[in-house]
C-alpha positions in Angstrom: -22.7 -18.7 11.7 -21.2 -15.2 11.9 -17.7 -16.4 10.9 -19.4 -17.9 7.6 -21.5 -14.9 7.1 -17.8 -12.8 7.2 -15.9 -15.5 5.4 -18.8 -15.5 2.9 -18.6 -11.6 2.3 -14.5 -11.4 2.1 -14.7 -14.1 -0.6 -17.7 -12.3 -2.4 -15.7 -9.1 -2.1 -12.6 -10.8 -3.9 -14.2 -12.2 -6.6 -15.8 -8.9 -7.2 -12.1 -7.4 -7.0 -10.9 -9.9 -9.4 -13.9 -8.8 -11.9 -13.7 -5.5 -11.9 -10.0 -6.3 -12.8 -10.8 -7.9 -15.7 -12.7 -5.2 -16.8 -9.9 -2.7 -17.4 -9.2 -1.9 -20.5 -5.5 -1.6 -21.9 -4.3 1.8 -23.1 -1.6 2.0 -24.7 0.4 5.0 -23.6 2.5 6.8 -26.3 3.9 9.5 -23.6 7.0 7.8 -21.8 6.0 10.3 -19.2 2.6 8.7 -18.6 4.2 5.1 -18.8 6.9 5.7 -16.9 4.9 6.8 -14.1 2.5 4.1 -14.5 5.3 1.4 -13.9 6.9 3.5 -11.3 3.0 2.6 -9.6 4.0 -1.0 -10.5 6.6 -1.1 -9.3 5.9 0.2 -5.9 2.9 -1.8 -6.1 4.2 -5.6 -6.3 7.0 -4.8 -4.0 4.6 -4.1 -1.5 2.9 -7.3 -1.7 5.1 -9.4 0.5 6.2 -7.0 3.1 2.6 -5.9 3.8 1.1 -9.6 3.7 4.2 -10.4 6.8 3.0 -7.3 8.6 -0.7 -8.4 8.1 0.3 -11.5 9.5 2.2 -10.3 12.5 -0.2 -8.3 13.4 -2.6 -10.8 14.6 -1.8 -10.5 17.9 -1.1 -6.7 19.0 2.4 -5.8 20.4 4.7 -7.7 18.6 7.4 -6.4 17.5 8.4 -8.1 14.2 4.6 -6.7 13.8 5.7 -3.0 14.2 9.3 -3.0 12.9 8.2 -4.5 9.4 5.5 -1.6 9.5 8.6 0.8 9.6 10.6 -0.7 7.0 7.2 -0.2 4.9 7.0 3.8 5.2 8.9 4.9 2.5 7.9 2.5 0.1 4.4 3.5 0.6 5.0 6.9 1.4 6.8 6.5 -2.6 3.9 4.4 -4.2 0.9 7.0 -2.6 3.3 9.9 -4.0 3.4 8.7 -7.6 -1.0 8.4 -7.5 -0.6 11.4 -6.4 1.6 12.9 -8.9 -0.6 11.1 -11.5 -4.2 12.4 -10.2 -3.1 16.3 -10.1 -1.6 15.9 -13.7 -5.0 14.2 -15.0 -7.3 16.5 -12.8 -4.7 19.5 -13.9 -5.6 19.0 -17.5 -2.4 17.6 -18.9 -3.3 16.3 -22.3 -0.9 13.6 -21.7 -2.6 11.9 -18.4 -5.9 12.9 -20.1 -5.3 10.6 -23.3 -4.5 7.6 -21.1 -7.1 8.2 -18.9 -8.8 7.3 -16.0 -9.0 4.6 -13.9 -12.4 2.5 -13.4 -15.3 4.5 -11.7 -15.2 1.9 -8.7 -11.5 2.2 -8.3 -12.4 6.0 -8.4 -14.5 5.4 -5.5 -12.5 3.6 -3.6 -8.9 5.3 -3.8 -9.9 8.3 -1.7 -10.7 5.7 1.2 -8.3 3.5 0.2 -5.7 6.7 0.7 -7.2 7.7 4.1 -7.4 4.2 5.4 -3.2 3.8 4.9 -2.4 7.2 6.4 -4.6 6.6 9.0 -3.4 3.0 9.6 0.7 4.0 9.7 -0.4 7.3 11.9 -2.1 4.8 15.0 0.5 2.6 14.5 3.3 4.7 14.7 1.7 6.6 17.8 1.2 3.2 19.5 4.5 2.4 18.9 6.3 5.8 20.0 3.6 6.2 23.0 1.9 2.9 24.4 -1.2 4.0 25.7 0.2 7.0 27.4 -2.9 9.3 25.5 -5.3 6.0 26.0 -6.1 2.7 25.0 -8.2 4.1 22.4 -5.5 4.2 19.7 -5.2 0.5 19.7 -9.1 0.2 19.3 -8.5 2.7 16.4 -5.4 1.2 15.0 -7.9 -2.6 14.6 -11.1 -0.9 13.6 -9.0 1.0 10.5 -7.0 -1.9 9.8 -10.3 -3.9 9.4 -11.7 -1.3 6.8 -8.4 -1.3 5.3 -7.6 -4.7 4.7 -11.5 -4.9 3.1 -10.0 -1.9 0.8 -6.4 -3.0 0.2 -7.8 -6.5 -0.7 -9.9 -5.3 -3.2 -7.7 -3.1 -5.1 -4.8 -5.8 -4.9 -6.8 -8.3 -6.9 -8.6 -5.6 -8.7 -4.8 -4.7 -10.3 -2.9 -8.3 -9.8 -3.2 -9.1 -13.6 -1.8 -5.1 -14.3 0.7 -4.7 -11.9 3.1 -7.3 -12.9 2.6 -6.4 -16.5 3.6 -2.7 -15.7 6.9 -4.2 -14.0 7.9 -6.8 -16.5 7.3 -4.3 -19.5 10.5 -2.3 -18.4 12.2 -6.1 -19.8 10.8 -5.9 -23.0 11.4 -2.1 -24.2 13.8 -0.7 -21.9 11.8 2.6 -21.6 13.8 5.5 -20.5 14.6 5.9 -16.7 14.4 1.8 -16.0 17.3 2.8 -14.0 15.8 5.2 -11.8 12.6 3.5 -11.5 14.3 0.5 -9.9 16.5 2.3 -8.0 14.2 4.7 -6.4 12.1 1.5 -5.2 15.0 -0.4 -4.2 16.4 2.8 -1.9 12.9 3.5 -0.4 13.2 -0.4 0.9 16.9 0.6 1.9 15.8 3.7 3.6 12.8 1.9 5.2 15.5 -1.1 7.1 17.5 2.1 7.8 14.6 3.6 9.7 13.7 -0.1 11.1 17.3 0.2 12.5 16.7 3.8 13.9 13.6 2.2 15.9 15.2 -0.4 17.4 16.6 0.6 20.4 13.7 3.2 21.1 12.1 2.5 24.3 8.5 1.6 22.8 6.4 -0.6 25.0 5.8 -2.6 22.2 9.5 -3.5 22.0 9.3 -4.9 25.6 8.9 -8.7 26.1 5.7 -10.4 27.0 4.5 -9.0 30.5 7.6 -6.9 31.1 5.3 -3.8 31.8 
């Protein structure tokens, strides 16, 4: 009964993701700053979507390593996509006429993205402790690293379906008009993936705990 009542909520939760989605309104940017920023977002966003669905995946059990080294090769690629909100809500909040034209996003999405924000950094920071430390400061990190990854999967989920229709519009429109600095935008995603199997290399032959085989120590 308690699974249903949790597989009933997730579902209810998507389909209210997938609404609010279809509730955003187009608008049309006429600053290629504003755009191009937008599809950097895009960007960032759909090439997200695969590596963070294996990590969700290889995290079911805790410890494995595929689990933390995919979570490494993520980094930069989030570390890029949270930098370019970022970059986007001091400009609006700052008054730029530009950002101010094209406006915000939904008050629900407003809402969320703080958390959503919070939940990542806080998700990366236990995991990367775990994997540097074990349970050298406690045991307690791991019951942290579960109980934020619960919140933030709940989170993630909702803002992934909330933008699935807008993301992959933002990526394919760089096909259509060419709008300066295609170039860099896919260049700067493609080397934060480079950078992140660089860093998955770098980890490798650290001495983690996690990285030892199953009842080694």
């Amino acid at each position: 009964m308690k699974f249903i009542l949790v597989f009933a909520g997730v579902v209810l939760l998507a389909l209210v993701g997938v609404w609010v989605g279809g509730r955003f309104v187009d608008r049309a940017s006429h600053d290629p700053g504003v755009e191009a920023n937008a599809r950097l977002i895009g960007y960032a966003s759909v090439a997200l979507l695969i590596p963070l669905a294996a990590d969700v995946i290889t995290g079911i059990r805790p410890g494995l390593l595929a689990h933390a080294l995919i979570g490494f090769l993520l980094v930069p690629l989030v570390l890029l996509k949270l930098g370019s909100v970022a970059y986007r809500f001091v400009r609006y909040y700052a008054g730029d006429p530009h950002y101010r034209a094209a406006g915000p996003p939904e008050l629900v999405m407003r809402l969320i993205a703080p958390a959503l924000v919070l939940l990542t950094v806080a998700l990366f920071a236990t995991g990367i402790e775990l994997w540097l430390f074990g349970f050298r400061f406690g045991d307690q990190w791991l019951t942290w690293h579960k109980a934020v990854f619960v919140l933030w999967f709940l989170a993630a989920m909702f803002h992934a379906l909330a933008y699935v229709r807008r993301a992959p519009e933002l990526v394919l429109a760089d096909s259509h008009d060419r709008l300066l600095g295609v170039g860099a935008r896919r260049s700067v995603v493609i080397g934060s993936l480079v950078l992140g199997a660089a860093l998955v290399v770098a980890m490798l032959p650290f001495p983690s705990p996690f990285a030892l085989p199953a009842g080694a120590g």
